[in-house]
KELUMLO-854083 format. One record per atom (N, C-alpha, C): x, y negated, z; residue in three letters. Coordinates in steps of 0.1 Angstrom, whole numbers, padded with zeros to 4 digits, always signed. Example, Ala and Ser with C-alpha at 12.3 -4.5 7.8 and 13.67 -1.06 7.14 Angstrom:
// residues 2
+0132+0057+0078ALA/+0123+0045+0078ALA/+0132+0033+0078ALA/+0128+0022+0071SER/+0137+0011+0071SER/+0129+0000+0079SER/
This chain:
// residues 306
+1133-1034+0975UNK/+1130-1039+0988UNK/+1123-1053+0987UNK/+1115-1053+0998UNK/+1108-1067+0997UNK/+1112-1079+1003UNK/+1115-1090+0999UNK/+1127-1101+1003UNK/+1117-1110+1015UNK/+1105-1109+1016UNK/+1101-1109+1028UNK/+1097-1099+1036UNK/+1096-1103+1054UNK/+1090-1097+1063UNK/+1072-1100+1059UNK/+1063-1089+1056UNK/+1050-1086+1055UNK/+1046-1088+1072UNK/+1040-1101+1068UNK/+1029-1107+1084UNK/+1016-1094+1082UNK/+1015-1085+1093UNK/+1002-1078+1093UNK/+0996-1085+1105UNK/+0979-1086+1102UNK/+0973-1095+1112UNK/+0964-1082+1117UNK/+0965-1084+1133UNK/+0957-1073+1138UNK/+0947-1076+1152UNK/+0935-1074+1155UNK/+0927-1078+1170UNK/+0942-1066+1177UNK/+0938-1076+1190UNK/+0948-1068+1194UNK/+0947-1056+1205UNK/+0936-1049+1203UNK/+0928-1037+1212UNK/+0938-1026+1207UNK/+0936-1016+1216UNK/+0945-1006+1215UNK/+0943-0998+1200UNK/+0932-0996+1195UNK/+0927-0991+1184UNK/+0928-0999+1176UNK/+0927-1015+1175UNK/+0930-1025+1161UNK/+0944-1018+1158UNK/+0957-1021+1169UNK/+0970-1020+1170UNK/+0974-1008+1167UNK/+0969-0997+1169UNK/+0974-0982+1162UNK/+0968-0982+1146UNK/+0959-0989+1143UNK/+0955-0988+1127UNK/+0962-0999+1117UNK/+0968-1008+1124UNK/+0980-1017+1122UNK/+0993-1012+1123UNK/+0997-1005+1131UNK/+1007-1001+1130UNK/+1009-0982+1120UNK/+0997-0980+1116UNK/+0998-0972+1104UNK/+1001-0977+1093UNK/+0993-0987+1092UNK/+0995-0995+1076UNK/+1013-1001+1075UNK/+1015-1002+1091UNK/+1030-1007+1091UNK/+1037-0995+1087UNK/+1037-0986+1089UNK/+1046-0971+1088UNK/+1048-0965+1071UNK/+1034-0971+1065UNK/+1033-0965+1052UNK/+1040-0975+1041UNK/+1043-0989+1054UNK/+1048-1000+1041UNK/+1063-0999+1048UNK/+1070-0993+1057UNK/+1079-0993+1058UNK/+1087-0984+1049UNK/+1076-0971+1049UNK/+1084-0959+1041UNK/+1086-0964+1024UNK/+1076-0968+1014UNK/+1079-0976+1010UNK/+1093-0987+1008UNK/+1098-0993+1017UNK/+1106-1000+1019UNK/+1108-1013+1023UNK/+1097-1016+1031UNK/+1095-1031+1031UNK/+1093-1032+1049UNK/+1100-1044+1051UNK/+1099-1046+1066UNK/+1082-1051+1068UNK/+1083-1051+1084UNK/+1069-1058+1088UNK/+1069-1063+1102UNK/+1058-1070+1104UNK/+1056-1078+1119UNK/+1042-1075+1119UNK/+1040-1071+1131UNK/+1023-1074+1139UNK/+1019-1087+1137UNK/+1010-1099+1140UNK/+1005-1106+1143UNK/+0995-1103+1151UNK/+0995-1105+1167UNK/+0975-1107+1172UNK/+0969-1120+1170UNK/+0956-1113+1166UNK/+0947-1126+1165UNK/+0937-1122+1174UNK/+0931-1129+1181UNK/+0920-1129+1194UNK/+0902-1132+1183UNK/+0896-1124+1185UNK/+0882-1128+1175UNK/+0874-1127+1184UNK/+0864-1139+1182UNK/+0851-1144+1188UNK/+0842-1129+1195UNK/+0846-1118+1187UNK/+0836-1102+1191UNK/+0849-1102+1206UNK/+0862-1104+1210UNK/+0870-1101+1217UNK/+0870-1106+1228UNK/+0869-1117+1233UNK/+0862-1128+1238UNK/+0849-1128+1245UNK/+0842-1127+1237UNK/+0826-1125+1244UNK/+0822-1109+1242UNK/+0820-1103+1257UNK/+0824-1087+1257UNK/+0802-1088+1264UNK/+0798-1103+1265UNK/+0786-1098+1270UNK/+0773-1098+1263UNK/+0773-1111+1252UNK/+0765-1109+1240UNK/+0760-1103+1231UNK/+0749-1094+1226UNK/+0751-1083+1217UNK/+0752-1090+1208UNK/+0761-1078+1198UNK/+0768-1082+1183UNK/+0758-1088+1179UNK/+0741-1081+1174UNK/+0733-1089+1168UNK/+0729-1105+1170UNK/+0728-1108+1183UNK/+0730-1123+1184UNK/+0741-1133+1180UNK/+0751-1126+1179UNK/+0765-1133+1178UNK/+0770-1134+1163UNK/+0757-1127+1158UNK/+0760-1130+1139UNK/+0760-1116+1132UNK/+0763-1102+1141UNK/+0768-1093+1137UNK/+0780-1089+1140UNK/+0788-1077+1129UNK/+0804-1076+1132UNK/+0809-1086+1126UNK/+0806-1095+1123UNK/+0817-1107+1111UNK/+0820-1113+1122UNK/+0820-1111+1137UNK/+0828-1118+1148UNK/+0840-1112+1149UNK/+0841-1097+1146UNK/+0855-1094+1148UNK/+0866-1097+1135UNK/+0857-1101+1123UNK/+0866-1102+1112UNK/+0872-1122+1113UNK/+0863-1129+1116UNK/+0864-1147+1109UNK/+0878-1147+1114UNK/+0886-1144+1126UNK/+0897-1151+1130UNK/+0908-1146+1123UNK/+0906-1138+1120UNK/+0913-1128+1110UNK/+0914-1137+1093UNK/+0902-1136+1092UNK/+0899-1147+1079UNK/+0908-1156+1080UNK/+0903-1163+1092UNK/+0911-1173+1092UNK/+0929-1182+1091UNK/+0932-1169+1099UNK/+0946-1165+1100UNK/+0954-1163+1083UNK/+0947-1156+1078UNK/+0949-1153+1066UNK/+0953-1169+1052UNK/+0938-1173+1057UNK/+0935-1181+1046UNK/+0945-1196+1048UNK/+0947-1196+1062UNK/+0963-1206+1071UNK/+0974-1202+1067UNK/+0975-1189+1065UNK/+0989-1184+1054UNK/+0995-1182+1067UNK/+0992-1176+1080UNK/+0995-1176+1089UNK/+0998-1157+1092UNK/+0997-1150+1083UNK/+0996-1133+1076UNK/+0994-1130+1069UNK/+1001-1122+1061UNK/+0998-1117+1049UNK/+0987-1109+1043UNK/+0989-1098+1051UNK/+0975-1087+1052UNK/+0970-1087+1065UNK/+0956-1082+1067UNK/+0944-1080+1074UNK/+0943-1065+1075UNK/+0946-1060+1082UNK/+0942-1047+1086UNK/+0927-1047+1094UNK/+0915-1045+1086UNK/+0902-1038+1093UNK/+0897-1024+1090UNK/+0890-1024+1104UNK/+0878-1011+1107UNK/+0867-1017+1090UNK/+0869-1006+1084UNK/+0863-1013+1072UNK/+0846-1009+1075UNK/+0838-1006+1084UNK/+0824-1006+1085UNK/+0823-1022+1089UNK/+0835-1028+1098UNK/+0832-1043+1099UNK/+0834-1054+1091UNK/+0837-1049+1081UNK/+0838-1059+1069UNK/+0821-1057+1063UNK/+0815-1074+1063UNK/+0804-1078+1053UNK/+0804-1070+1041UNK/+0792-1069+1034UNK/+0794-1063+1022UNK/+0797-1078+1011UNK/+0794-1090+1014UNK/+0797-1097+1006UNK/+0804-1110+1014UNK/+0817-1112+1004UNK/+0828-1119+1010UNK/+0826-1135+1004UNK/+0821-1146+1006UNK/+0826-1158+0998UNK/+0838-1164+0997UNK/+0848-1157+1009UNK/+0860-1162+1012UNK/+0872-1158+0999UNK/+0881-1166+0995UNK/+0895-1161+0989UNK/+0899-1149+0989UNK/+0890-1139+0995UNK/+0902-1127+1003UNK/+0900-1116+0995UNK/+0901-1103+0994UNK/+0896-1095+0989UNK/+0907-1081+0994UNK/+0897-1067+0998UNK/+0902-1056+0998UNK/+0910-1047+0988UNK/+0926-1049+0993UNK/+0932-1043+0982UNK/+0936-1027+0984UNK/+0932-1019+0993UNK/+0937-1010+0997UNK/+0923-1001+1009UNK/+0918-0992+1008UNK/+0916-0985+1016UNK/+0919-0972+1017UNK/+0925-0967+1034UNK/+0931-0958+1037UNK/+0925-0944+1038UNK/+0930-0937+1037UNK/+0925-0920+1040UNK/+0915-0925+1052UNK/+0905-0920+1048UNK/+0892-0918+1061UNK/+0897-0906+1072UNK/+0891-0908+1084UNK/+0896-0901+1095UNK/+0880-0894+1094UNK/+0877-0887+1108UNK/+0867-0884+1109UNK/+0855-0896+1108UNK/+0842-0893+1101UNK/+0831-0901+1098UNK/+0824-0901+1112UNK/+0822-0893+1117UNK/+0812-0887+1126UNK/+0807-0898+1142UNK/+0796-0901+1145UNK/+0794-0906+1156UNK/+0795-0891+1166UNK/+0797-0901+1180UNK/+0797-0891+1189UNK/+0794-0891+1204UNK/+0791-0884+1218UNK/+0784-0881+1221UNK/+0795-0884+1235UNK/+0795-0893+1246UNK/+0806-0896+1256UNK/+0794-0891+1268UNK/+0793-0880+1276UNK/+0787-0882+1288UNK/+0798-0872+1296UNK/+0800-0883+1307UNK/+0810-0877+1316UNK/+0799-0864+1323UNK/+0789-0866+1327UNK/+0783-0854+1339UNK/+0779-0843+1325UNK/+0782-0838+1312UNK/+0783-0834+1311UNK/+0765-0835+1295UNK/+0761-0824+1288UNK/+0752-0829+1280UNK/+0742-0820+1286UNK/+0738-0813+1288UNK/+0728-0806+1299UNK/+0710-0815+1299UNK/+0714-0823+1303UNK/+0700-0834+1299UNK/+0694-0835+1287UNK/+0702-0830+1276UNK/+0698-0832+1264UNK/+0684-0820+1258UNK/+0687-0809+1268UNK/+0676-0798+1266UNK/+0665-0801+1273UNK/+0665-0806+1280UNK/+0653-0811+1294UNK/+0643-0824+1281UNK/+0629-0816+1278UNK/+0623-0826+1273UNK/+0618-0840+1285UNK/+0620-0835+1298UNK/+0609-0845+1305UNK/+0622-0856+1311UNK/+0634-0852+1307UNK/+0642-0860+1315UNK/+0644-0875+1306UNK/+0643-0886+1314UNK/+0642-0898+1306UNK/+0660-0906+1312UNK/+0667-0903+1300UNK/+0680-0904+1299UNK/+0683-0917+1297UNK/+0697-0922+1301UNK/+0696-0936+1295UNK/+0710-0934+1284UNK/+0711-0942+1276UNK/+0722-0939+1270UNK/+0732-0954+1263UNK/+0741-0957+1263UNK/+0750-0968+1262UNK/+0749-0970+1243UNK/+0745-0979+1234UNK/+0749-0987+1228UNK/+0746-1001+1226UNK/+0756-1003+1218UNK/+0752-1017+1212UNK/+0747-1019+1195UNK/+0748-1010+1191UNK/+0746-1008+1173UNK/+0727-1004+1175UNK/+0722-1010+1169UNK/+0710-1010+1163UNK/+0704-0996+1154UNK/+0717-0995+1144UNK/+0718-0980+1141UNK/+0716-0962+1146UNK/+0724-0968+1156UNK/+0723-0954+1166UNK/+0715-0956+1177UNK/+0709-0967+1183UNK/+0700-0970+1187UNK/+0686-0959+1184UNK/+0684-0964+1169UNK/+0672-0965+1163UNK/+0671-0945+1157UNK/+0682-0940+1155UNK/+0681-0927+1149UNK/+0686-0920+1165UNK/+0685-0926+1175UNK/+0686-0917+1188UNK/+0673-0919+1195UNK/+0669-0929+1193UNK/+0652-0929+1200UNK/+0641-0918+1187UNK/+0645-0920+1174UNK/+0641-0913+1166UNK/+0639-0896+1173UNK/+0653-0892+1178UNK/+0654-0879+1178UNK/+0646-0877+1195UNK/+0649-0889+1203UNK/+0645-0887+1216UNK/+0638-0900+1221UNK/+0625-0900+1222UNK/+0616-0912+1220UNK/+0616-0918+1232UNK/+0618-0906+1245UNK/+0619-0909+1256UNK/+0627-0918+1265UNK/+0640-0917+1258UNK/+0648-0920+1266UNK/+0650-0934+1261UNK/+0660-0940+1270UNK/+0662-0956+1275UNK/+0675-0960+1273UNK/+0675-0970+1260UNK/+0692-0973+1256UNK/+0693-0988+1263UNK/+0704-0988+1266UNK/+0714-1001+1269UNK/+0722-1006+1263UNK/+0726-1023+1261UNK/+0741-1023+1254UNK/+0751-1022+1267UNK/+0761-1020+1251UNK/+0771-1020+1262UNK/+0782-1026+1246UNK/+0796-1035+1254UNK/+0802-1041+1249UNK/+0814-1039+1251UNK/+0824-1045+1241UNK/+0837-1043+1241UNK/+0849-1031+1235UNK/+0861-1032+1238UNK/+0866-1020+1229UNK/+0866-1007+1236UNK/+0872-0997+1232UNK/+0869-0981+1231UNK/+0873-0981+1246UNK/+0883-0988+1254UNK/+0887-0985+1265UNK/+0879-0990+1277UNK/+0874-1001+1272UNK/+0864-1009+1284UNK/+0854-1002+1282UNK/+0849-0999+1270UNK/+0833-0992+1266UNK/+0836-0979+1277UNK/+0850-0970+1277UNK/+0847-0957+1287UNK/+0847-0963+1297UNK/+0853-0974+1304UNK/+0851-0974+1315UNK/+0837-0975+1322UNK/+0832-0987+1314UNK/+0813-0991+1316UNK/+0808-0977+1317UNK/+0811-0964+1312UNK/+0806-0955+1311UNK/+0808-0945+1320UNK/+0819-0949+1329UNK/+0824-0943+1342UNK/+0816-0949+1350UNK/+0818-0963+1354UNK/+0810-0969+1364UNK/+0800-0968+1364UNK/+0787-0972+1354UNK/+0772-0974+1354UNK/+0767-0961+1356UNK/+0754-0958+1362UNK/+0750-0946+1360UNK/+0742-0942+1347UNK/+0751-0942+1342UNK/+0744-0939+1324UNK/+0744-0923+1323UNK/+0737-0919+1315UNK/+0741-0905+1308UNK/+0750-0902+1300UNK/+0750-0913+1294UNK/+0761-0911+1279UNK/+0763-0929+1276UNK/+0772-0926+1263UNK/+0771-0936+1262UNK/+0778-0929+1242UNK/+0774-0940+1232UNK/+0779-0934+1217UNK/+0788-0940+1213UNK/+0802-0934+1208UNK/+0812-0939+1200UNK/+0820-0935+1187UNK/+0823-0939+1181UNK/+0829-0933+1169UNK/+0839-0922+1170UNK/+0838-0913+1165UNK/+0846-0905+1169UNK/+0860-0907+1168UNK/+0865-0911+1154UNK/+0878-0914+1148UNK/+0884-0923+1159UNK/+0874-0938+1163UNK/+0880-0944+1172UNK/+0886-0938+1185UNK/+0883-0923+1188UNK/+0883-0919+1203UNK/+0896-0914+1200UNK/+0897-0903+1189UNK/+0903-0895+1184UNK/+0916-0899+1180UNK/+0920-0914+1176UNK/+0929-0921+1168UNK/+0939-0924+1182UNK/+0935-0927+1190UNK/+0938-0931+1200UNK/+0944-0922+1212UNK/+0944-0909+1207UNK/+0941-0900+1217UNK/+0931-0900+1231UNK/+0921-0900+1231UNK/+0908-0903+1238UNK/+0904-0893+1233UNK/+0897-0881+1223UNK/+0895-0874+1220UNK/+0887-0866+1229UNK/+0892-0868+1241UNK/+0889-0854+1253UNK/+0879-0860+1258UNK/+0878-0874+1260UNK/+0866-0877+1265UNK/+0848-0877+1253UNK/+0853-0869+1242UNK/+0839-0865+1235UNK/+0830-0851+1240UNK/+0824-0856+1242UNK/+0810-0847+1249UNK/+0803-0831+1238UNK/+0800-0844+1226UNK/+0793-0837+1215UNK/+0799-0846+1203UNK/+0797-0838+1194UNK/+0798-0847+1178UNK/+0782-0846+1174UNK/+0778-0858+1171UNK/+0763-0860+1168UNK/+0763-0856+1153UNK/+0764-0845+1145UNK/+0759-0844+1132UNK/+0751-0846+1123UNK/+0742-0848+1135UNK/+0730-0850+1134UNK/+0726-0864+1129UNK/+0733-0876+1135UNK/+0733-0889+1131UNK/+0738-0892+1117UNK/+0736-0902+1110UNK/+0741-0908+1102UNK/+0748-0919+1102UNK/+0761-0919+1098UNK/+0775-0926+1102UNK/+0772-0941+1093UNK/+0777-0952+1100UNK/+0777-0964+1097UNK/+0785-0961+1084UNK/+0781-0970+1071UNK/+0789-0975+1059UNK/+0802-0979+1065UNK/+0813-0967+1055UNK/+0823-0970+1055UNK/+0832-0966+1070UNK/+0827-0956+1086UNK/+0830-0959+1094UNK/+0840-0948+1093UNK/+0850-0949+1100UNK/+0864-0939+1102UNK/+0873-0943+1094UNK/+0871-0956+1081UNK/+0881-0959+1072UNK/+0886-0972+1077UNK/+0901-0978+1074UNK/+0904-0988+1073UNK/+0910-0995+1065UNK/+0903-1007+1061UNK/+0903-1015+1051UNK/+0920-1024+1048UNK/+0926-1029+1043UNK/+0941-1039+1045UNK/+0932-1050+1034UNK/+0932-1062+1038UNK/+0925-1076+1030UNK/+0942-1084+1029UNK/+0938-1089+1016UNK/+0949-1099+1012UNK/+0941-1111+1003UNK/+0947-1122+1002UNK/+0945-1132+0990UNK/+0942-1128+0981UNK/+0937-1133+0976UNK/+0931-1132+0960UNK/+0937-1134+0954UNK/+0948-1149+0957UNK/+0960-1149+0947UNK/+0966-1149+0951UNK/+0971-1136+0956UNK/+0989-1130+0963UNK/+0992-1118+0952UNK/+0993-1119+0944UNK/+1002-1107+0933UNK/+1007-1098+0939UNK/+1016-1105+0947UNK/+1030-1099+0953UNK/+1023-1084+0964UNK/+1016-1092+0972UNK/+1012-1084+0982UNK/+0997-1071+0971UNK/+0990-1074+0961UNK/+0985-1064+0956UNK/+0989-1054+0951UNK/+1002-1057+0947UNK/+1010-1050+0941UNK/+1015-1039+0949UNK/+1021-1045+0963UNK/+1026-1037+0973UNK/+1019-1030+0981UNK/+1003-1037+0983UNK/+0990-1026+0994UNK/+0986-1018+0984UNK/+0981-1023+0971UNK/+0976-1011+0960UNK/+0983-0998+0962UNK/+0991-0997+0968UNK/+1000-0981+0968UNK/+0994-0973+0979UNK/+0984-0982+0990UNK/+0980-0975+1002UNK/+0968-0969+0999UNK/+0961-0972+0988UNK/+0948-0972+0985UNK/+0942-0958+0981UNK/+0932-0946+0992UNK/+0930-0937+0989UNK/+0917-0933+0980UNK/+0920-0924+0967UNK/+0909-0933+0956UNK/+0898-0924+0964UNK/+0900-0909+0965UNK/+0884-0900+0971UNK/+0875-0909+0982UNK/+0886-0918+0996UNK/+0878-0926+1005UNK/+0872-0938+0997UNK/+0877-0943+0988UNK/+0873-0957+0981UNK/+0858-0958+0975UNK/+0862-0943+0967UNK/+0848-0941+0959UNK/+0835-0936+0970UNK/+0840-0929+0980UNK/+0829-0928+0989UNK/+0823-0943+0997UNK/+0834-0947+1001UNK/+0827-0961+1012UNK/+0822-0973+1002UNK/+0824-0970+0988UNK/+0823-0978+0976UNK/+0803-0976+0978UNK/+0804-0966+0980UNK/+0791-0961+0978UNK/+0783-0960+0990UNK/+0789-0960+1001UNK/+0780-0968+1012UNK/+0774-0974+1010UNK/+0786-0987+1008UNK/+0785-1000+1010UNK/+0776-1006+1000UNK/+0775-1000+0986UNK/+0768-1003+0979UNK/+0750-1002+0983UNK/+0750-0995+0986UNK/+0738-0987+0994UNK/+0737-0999+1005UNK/+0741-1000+1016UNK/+0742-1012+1023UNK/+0736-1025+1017UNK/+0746-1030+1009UNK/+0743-1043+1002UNK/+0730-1046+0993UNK/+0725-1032+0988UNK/+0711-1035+0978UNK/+0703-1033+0991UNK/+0704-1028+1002UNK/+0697-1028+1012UNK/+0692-1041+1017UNK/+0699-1051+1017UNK/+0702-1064+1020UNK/+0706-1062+1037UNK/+0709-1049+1041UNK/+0709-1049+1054UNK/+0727-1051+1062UNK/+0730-1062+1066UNK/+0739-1066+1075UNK/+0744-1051+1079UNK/+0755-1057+1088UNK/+0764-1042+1098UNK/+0752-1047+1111UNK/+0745-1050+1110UNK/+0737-1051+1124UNK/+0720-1041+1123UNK/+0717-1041+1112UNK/+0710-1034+1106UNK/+0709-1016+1108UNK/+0696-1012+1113UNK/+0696-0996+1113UNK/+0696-0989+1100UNK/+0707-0989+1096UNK/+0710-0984+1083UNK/+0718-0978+1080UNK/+0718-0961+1081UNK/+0732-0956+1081UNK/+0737-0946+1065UNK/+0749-0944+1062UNK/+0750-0940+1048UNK/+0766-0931+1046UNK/+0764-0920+1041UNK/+0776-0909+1044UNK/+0777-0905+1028UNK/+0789-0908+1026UNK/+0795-0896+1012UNK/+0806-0890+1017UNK/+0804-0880+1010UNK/+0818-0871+1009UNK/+0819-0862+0996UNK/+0829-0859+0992UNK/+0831-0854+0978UNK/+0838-0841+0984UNK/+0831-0824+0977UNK/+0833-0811+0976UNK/+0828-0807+0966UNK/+0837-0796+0962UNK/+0843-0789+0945UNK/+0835-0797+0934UNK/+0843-0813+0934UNK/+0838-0822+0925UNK/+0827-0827+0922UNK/+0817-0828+0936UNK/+0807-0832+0935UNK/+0808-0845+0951UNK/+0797-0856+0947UNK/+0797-0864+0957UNK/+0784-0864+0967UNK/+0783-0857+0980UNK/+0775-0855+0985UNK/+0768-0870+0993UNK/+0756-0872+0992UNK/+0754-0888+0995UNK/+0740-0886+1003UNK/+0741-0887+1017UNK/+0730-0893+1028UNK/+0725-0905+1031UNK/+0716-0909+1029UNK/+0715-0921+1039UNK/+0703-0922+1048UNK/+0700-0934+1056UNK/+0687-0929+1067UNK/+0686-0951+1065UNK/+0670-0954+1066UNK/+0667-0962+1073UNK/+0654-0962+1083UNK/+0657-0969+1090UNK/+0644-0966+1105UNK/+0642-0982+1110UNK/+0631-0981+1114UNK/+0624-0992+1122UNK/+0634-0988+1135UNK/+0634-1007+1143UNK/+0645-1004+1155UNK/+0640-0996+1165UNK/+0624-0989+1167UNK/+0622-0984+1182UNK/+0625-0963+1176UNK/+0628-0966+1161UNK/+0631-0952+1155UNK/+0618-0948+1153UNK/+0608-0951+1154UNK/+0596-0946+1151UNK/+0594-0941+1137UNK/+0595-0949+1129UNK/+0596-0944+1112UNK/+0610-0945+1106UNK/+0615-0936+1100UNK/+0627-0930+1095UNK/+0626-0928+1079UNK/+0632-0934+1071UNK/+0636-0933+1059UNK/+0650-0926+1053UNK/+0646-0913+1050UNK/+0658-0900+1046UNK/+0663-0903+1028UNK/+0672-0899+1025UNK/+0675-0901+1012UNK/+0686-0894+1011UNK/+0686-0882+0999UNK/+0700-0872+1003UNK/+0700-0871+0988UNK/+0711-0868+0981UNK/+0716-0864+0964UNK/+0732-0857+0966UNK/+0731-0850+0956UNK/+0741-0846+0953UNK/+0748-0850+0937UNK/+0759-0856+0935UNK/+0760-0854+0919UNK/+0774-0852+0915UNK/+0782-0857+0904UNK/+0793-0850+0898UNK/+0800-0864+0901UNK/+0812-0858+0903UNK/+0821-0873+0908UNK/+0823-0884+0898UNK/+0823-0877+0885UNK/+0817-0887+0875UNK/+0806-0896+0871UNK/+0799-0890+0880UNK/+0785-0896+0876UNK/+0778-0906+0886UNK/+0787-0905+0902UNK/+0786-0912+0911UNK/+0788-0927+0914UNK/+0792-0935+0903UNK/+0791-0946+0901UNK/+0782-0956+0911UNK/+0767-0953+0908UNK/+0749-0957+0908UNK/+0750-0956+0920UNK/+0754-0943+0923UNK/+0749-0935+0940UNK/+0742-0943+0949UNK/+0752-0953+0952UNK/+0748-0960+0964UNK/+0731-0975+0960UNK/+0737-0981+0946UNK/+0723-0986+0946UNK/+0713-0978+0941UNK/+0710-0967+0934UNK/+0701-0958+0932UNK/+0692-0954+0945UNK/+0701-0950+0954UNK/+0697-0951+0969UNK/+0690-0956+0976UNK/+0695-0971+0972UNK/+0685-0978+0981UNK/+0677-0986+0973UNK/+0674-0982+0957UNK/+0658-0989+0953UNK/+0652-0976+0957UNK/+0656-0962+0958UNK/+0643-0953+0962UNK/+0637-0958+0977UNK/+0648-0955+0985UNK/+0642-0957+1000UNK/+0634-0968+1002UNK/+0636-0981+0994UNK/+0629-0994+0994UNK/+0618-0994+0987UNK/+0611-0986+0976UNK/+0603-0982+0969UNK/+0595-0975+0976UNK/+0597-0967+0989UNK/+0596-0950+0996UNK/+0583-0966+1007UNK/+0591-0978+1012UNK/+0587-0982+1020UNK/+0597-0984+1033UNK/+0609-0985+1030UNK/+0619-0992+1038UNK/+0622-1005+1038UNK/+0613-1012+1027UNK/+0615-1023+1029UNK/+0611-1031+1044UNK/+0604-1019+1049UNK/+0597-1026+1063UNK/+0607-1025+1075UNK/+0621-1018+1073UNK/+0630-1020+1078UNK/+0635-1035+1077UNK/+0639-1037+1065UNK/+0643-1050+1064UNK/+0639-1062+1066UNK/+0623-1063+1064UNK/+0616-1074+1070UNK/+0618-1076+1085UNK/+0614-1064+1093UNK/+0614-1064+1102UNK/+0629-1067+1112UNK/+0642-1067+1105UNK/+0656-1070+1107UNK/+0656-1086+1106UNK/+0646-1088+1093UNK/+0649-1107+1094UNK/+0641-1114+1102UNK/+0628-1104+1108UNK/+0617-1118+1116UNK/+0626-1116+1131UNK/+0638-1106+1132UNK/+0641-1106+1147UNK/+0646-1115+1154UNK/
């Protein structure tokens, strides 16, 4: 038994707090007590700024950092697509969980019907740059908006305004039971690095606590969002960046997507491999010196003069 109470630090949206209170359930069974902590982050707070102005997702992680690094919680429970691919902080991922569903997805209350209609000019709700940029790809016509805040304010915006749709993760809808308000599953898109998993961050030098999260740690999701993110990072491209990247491992092999696109989607950069789970190490930066070689660097330029 563990002779302390484990501080779990959590945003305190209905979806931070159910993926917090999993990581609480798996360290209970285990045998170790636990406490919530809420922390309020800068992304929680300002529901009107798009992420890209505001720095990116590192608004919903710093207060969390922070918390941490004050010895004010032990573990960090994140959405691991909003974790930076590079940390300078003390901290470090000791644990990632079983992935839920990867999939983006498709919220229109009147129904998807508009989607067959070439002449109809649709509007559609995000805030990600990503799905932005591979939805104008697919439909050049139509007209996106942001839209801000967590899974429950985002449906309402989507009630109120007269939008068509509006895009959300699916796992987030689904985790929550919200599930019912999914329209479509977009297959078709390619899923942010690392999205449907959650990450648990601890000190660097807490023994105690790597010893105890290392037990949560699922190796098949590790090695896949390992390989996102890697892909990400040689990218040089931020979580703000239209850059999306999917693995999944079947009968021992690691199936590996990724896509980059200019923001209006006009030019699209595809990159797909398959290899042996042994051999998937590379994957993710192999990845992205092709596509940057192919001519995605013009994604990237075009990310920094914005």
């Amino acid at each position: 038994m563990s002779k302390k109470t484990i501080r779990i630090g959590t945003r305190d949206s209905q979806l931070a707090t159910w993926q917090a209170k999993q990581v609480a359930k798996k360290l209970e069974k285990l045998g170790h007590e636990t406490e919530l902590i809420f922390v309020k982050s800068e992304g929680d707070l300002d529901l009107t700024t798009p992420l890209t102005e505001m720095g990116g997702k590192g608004v919903f992680t710093k207060a969390l950092d922070n918390a941490q690094l004050n010895d004010e919680i032990d573990i960090a429970v994140h959405s691991f697509k909003d974790l930076p691919t590079e940390n300078p902080l003390p901290l470090k991922v000791a644990a990632i969980m079983e992935r839920a569903d990867a999939r983006d997805s498709l919220v229109a209350p009147d129904g998807t019907g508009f989607l067959d209609d070439p002449d109809y000019k649709a509007t559609i709700a995000t805030s990600s740059n990503r799905r932005r940029a591979q939805w104008l790809h697919r439909y050049p016509h139509h007209e996106i908006v942001n839209i801000r805040g967590n899974v429950n304010t985002r449906l309402e915006k989507v009630e109120k305004n007269n939008w068509d749709g509006a895009i959300f993760a699916a796992a987030g809808l689904e985790r929550i039971d919200l599930g019912h308000h999914i329209s479509e599953y977009l297959d078709w898109m390619v899923s942010a690095a690392a999205q449907g998993a959650m990450a648990v961050m601890i000190r660097e030098d807490d023994s105690e606590m790597e010893e105890i999260v290392s037990q949560l740690n699922h190796d098949e999701t590790a090695l896949c969002t390992t390989i996102e993110r890697d892909f990400l990072h040689d990218m040089e491209a931020g979580c703000s960046a239209p850059v999306g990247a999917y693995a999944f491992i079947e009968d021992e092999e690691v199936h590996f997507k990724a896509v980059a696109l200019m923001l209006d989607g006009r030019e699209q950069y595809d990159y797909e491999e398959r290899v042996s789970v042994g051999e998937a190490g590379d994957l993710g930066h192999s990845a992205a010196q092709a596509l940057l070689a192919e001519g995605a660097i013009k994604v990237i330029e075009e990310m920094k003069s914005e």
